[in-house]
C-alpha positions as CSV (number, residue, x, y, z in Angstrom):
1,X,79.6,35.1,179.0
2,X,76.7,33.3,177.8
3,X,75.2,34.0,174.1
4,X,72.4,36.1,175.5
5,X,74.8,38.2,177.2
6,X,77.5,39.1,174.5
7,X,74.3,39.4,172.4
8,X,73.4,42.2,174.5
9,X,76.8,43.6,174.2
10,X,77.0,43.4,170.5
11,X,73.6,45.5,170.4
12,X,74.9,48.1,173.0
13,X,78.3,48.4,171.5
14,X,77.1,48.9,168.2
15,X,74.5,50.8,169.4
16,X,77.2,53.5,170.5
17,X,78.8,53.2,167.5
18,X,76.3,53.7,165.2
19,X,73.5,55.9,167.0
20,X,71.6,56.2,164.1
21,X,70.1,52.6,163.1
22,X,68.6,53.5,159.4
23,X,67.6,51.9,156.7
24,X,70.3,52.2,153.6
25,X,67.6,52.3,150.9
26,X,65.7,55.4,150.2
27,X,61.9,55.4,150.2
28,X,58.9,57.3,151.2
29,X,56.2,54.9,151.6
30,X,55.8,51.4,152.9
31,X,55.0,50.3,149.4
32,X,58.0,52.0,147.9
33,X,60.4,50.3,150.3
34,X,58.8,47.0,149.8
35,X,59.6,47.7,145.9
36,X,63.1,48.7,146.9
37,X,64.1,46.0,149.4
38,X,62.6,43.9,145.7
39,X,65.3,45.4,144.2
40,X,68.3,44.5,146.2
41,X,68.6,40.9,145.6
42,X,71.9,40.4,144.2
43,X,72.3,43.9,144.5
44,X,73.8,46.8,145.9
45,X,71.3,49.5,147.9
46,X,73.8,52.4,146.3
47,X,72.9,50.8,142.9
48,X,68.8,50.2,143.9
49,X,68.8,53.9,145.2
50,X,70.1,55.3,141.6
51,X,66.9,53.5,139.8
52,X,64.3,54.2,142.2
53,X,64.1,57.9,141.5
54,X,63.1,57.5,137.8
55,X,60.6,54.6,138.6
56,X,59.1,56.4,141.5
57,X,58.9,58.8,139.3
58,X,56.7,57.2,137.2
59,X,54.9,54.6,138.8
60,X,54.3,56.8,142.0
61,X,52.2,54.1,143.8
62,X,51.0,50.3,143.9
63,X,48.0,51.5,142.0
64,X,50.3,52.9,138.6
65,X,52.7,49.9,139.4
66,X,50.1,47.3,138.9
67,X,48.4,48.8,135.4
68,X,52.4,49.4,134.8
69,X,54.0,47.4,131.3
70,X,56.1,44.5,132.6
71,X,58.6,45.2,129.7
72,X,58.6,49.2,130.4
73,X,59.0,48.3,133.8
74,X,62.2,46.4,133.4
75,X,64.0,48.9,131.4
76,X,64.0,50.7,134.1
77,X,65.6,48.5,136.6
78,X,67.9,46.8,133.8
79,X,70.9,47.7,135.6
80,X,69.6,45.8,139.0
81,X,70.0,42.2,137.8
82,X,67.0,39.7,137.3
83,X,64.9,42.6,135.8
84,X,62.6,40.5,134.1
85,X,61.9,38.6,137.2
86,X,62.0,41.8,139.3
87,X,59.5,43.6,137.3
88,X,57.5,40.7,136.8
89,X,57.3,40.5,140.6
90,X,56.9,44.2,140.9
91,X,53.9,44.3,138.8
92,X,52.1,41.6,140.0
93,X,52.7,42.3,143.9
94,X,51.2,45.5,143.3
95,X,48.3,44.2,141.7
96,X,47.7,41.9,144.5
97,X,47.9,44.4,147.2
98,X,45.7,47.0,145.4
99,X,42.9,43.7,144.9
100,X,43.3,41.4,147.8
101,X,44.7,44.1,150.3
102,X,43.2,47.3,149.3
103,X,45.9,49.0,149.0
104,X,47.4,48.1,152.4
105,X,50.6,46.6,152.7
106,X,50.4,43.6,155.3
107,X,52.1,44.2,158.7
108,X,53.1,40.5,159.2
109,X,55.6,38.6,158.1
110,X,53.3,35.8,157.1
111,X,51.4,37.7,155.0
112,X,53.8,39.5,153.2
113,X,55.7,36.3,152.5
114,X,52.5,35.7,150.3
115,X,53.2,38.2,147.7
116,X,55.7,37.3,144.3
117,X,59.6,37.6,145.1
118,X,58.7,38.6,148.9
119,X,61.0,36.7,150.9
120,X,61.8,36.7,154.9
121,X,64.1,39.1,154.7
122,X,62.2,41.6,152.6
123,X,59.1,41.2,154.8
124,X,61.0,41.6,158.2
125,X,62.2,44.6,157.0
126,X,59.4,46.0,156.2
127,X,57.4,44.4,159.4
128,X,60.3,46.4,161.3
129,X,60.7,49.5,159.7
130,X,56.9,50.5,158.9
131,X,55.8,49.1,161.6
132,X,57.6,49.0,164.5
133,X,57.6,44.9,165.1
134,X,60.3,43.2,166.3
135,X,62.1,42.1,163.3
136,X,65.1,39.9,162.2
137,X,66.7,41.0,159.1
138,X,69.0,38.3,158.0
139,X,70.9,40.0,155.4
140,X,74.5,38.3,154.1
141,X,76.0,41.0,156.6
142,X,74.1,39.8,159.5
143,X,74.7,36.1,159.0
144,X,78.6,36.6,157.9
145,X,78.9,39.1,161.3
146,X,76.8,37.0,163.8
147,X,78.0,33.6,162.8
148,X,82.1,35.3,163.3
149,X,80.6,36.5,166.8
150,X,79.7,33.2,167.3
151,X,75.6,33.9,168.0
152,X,74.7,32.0,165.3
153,X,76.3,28.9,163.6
154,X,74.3,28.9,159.8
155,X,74.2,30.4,156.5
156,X,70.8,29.5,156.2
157,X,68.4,32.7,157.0
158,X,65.3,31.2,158.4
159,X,67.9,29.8,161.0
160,X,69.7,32.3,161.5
161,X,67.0,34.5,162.0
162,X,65.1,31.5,164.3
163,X,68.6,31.7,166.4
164,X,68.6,35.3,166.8
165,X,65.2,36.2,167.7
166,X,66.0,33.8,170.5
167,X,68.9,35.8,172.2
168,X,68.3,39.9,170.6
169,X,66.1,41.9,172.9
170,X,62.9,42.4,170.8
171,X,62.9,46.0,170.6
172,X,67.0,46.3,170.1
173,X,66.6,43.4,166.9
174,X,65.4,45.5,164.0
175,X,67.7,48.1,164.9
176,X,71.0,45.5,165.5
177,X,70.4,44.5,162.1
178,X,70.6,47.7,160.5
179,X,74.2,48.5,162.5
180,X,75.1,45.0,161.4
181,X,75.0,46.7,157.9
182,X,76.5,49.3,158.5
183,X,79.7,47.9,160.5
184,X,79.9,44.9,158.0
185,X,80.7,48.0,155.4
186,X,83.0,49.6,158.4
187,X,85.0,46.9,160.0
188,X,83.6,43.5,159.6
189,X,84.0,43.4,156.2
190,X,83.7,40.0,154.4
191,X,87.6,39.7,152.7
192,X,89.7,42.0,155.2
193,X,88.0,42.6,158.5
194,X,89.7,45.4,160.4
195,X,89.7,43.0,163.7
196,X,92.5,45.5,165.7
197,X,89.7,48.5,165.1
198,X,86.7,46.2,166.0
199,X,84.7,47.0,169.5
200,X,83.6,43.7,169.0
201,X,86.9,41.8,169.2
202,X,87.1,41.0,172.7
203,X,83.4,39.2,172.5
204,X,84.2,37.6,168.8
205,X,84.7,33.9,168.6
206,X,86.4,34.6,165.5
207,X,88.7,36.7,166.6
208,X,89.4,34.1,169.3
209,X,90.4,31.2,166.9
210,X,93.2,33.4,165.4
Protein backbone atom coordinates (compact mmCIF):
# COMPACT_ATOMS: atom_id res chain seq x y z
CA UNK A 1 0.00 0.00 0.00
CA UNK A 2 1.58 3.09 -0.99
CA UNK A 3 1.35 6.48 1.19
CA UNK A 4 -1.35 7.87 -1.09
CA UNK A 5 -3.38 4.98 -0.57
CA UNK A 6 -3.48 4.34 3.27
CA UNK A 7 -3.80 8.14 3.17
CA UNK A 8 -6.98 7.66 1.54
CA UNK A 9 -7.88 5.02 4.06
CA UNK A 10 -7.09 7.09 7.08
CA UNK A 11 -9.52 9.85 5.62
CA UNK A 12 -12.38 7.25 4.91
CA UNK A 13 -11.91 5.41 8.05
CA UNK A 14 -11.99 8.26 10.06
CA UNK A 15 -14.44 9.67 8.05
CA UNK A 16 -16.85 6.87 9.29
CA UNK A 17 -15.89 7.31 12.56
CA UNK A 18 -16.30 10.67 13.06
CA UNK A 19 -19.10 11.88 10.41
CA UNK A 20 -19.21 15.11 11.75
CA UNK A 21 -15.69 16.92 10.95
CA UNK A 22 -16.12 20.29 13.28
CA UNK A 23 -14.19 22.67 14.52
CA UNK A 24 -13.68 22.28 18.62
CA UNK A 25 -13.62 26.05 19.24
CA UNK A 26 -16.80 27.97 19.31
CA UNK A 27 -17.24 31.07 17.15
CA UNK A 28 -19.67 32.94 15.00
CA UNK A 29 -17.80 34.89 12.67
CA UNK A 30 -14.64 34.49 10.69
CA UNK A 31 -13.07 37.16 12.85
CA UNK A 32 -14.02 35.64 16.08
CA UNK A 33 -12.49 32.28 15.12
CA UNK A 34 -9.40 33.90 13.97
CA UNK A 35 -9.33 35.46 17.64
CA UNK A 36 -10.00 32.07 19.09
CA UNK A 37 -7.67 29.85 17.08
CA UNK A 38 -5.16 33.20 18.68
CA UNK A 39 -6.04 31.88 21.80
CA UNK A 40 -5.15 28.26 21.68
CA UNK A 41 -1.50 28.42 21.57
CA UNK A 42 -0.29 26.56 24.46
CA UNK A 43 -3.73 26.05 25.19
CA UNK A 44 -6.62 23.98 25.50
CA UNK A 45 -9.97 24.79 23.10
CA UNK A 46 -12.15 23.69 26.40
CA UNK A 47 -10.21 26.44 28.24
CA UNK A 48 -10.24 29.16 25.00
CA UNK A 49 -14.08 28.39 24.80
CA UNK A 50 -14.71 29.40 28.68
CA UNK A 51 -13.01 33.07 27.91
CA UNK A 52 -14.42 33.78 24.60
CA UNK A 53 -17.98 34.35 25.85
CA UNK A 54 -17.06 37.28 28.18
CA UNK A 55 -14.68 38.88 25.50
CA UNK A 56 -17.20 38.41 22.67
CA UNK A 57 -19.15 39.86 24.79
CA UNK A 58 -17.52 42.85 24.97
CA UNK A 59 -15.44 43.37 22.06
CA UNK A 60 -18.20 42.00 19.66
CA UNK A 61 -16.20 42.71 16.49
CA UNK A 62 -12.64 43.62 14.90
CA UNK A 63 -13.86 47.22 14.97
CA UNK A 64 -14.31 47.27 19.28
CA UNK A 65 -11.23 44.89 19.39
CA UNK A 66 -8.99 47.31 17.71
CA UNK A 67 -10.04 50.68 19.87
CA UNK A 68 -10.09 47.80 22.74
CA UNK A 69 -7.25 48.52 26.05
CA UNK A 70 -4.44 46.11 25.59
CA UNK A 71 -4.24 45.73 29.45
CA UNK A 72 -8.30 45.25 29.74
CA UNK A 73 -7.96 43.01 27.04
CA UNK A 74 -5.60 40.62 28.82
CA UNK A 75 -7.48 40.37 31.95
CA UNK A 76 -9.70 38.72 30.16
CA UNK A 77 -7.80 36.04 28.65
CA UNK A 78 -5.39 35.78 31.78
CA UNK A 79 -6.14 32.26 32.24
CA UNK A 80 -5.03 31.42 28.43
CA UNK A 81 -1.25 31.80 28.88
CA UNK A 82 0.88 34.55 26.99
CA UNK A 83 -1.96 37.08 27.58
CA UNK A 84 0.05 39.95 27.19
CA UNK A 85 1.31 38.71 23.94
CA UNK A 86 -2.11 37.41 23.00
CA UNK A 87 -3.87 40.64 23.56
CA UNK A 88 -1.24 42.52 22.30
CA UNK A 89 -1.73 40.47 19.04
CA UNK A 90 -5.43 40.58 19.39
CA UNK A 91 -5.57 44.29 19.36
CA UNK A 92 -3.36 45.02 16.81
CA UNK A 93 -4.60 42.29 14.19
CA UNK A 94 -7.83 43.82 14.51
CA UNK A 95 -6.58 47.16 13.84
CA UNK A 96 -4.90 46.04 10.77
CA UNK A 97 -7.81 44.27 9.30
CA UNK A 98 -10.29 47.15 10.03
CA UNK A 99 -7.38 49.65 8.17
CA UNK A 100 -5.57 47.67 5.56
CA UNK A 101 -8.46 45.04 4.96
CA UNK A 102 -11.58 46.83 5.57
CA UNK A 103 -12.82 44.86 7.71
CA UNK A 104 -12.34 41.62 5.61
CA UNK A 105 -10.54 38.88 6.86
CA UNK A 106 -8.10 37.58 4.12
CA UNK A 107 -8.96 34.20 2.47
CA UNK A 108 -5.33 33.10 1.87
CA UNK A 109 -2.93 31.73 3.76
CA UNK A 110 -0.34 34.16 2.71
CA UNK A 111 -2.13 36.96 3.64
CA UNK A 112 -3.26 35.99 6.89
CA UNK A 113 0.25 34.92 7.79
CA UNK A 114 0.76 38.77 7.66
CA UNK A 115 -1.14 39.73 10.61
CA UNK A 116 0.59 39.63 14.53
CA UNK A 117 0.72 35.97 16.18
CA UNK A 118 -1.06 34.54 12.84
CA UNK A 119 0.78 31.47 12.15
CA UNK A 120 0.18 28.50 9.48
CA UNK A 121 -1.78 26.73 11.37
CA UNK A 122 -4.15 29.49 12.58
CA UNK A 123 -4.51 30.74 8.89
CA UNK A 124 -5.24 27.23 7.44
CA UNK A 125 -7.80 26.96 9.65
CA UNK A 126 -9.42 29.63 8.98
CA UNK A 127 -8.62 29.46 4.95
CA UNK A 128 -10.58 25.97 5.48
CA UNK A 129 -13.31 26.58 7.68
CA UNK A 130 -14.54 30.08 6.37
CA UNK A 131 -13.79 29.47 3.25
CA UNK A 132 -13.98 26.34 2.01
CA UNK A 133 -10.11 25.93 0.65
CA UNK A 134 -8.24 23.11 0.82
CA UNK A 135 -6.49 23.39 4.04
CA UNK A 136 -3.73 21.57 6.23
CA UNK A 137 -4.12 22.07 9.78
CA UNK A 138 -1.02 20.89 11.40
CA UNK A 139 -1.93 20.80 14.84
CA UNK A 140 0.38 18.64 17.58
CA UNK A 141 -2.49 15.99 17.03
CA UNK A 142 -2.05 15.82 13.44
CA UNK A 143 1.76 15.64 13.43
CA UNK A 144 1.95 13.10 16.55
CA UNK A 145 -1.03 10.87 14.52
CA UNK A 146 0.30 11.17 10.96
CA UNK A 147 3.98 10.79 11.69
CA UNK A 148 2.76 7.16 13.92
CA UNK A 149 0.74 6.31 10.63
CA UNK A 150 3.77 6.74 8.96
CA UNK A 151 2.46 9.67 6.23
CA UNK A 152 4.64 11.97 7.49
CA UNK A 153 8.22 11.75 9.10
CA UNK A 154 8.52 15.55 10.97
CA UNK A 155 7.65 17.55 13.85
CA UNK A 156 8.12 20.44 11.98
CA UNK A 157 4.60 21.94 10.68
CA UNK A 158 5.38 23.64 7.47
CA UNK A 159 6.73 20.06 6.62
CA UNK A 160 4.41 18.24 7.73
CA UNK A 161 1.77 20.16 6.26
CA UNK A 162 4.06 20.39 2.72
CA UNK A 163 4.03 16.36 3.12
CA UNK A 164 0.46 16.05 3.51
CA UNK A 165 -1.02 18.26 1.06
CA UNK A 166 0.93 16.04 -1.20
CA UNK A 167 -0.96 12.75 -0.47
CA UNK A 168 -4.72 14.10 1.23
CA UNK A 169 -7.42 14.52 -1.38
CA UNK A 170 -7.95 18.32 -1.39
CA UNK A 171 -11.43 18.43 -0.44
CA UNK A 172 -11.10 15.42 2.33
CA UNK A 173 -7.75 17.62 4.00
CA UNK A 174 -9.46 20.23 6.06
CA UNK A 175 -11.86 17.84 7.24
CA UNK A 176 -9.01 14.88 8.09
CA UNK A 177 -7.55 17.31 10.26
CA UNK A 178 -10.41 18.04 12.29
CA UNK A 179 -11.04 13.97 12.92
CA UNK A 180 -7.36 13.88 13.53
CA UNK A 181 -8.42 15.95 16.66
CA UNK A 182 -10.91 14.38 17.56
CA UNK A 183 -9.43 10.63 17.47
CA UNK A 184 -6.04 11.97 18.98
CA UNK A 185 -8.51 12.78 22.11
CA UNK A 186 -10.35 9.21 21.42
CA UNK A 187 -7.68 6.60 20.68
CA UNK A 188 -4.47 8.00 19.47
CA UNK A 189 -3.80 9.71 22.41
CA UNK A 190 -0.18 11.04 22.99
CA UNK A 191 0.85 8.84 26.46
CA UNK A 192 -1.50 5.57 26.14
CA UNK A 193 -2.92 5.05 22.67
CA UNK A 194 -5.69 2.59 22.67
CA UNK A 195 -3.93 0.65 19.61
CA UNK A 196 -6.37 -2.75 20.11
CA UNK A 197 -9.53 -0.19 19.60
CA UNK A 198 -7.78 1.74 16.72
CA UNK A 199 -9.43 1.40 12.98
CA UNK A 200 -6.29 2.57 12.08
CA UNK A 201 -4.07 -0.20 13.37
CA UNK A 202 -3.80 -2.39 10.54
CA UNK A 203 -2.45 0.75 8.19
CA UNK A 204 -0.22 2.16 11.27
CA UNK A 205 3.49 2.00 10.96
CA UNK A 206 3.62 2.38 14.56
CA UNK A 207 1.61 -0.16 15.43
CA UNK A 208 3.77 -2.30 13.17
CA UNK A 209 7.14 -1.69 15.00
CA UNK A 210 5.60 -3.15 18.23
Amino acid sequence: MTKKQRAVAAVERLKAAYPEAICSLNYSSAWQLLVATRLSAQCTDARVNLVTPALFAKYPTMVEMAAADVEEVGKLIYSCGFYKTKSADLVEMSRILCETYGGIIPDTVEELIKLPGVGRKTANLVVGDVYGKPAVVTDTHCIRITNRLGLTDSDVPVKVESQLRAILPPEESNDFCHRLVLFGRDTCSARSPKCEACPLSDICKNKAKK
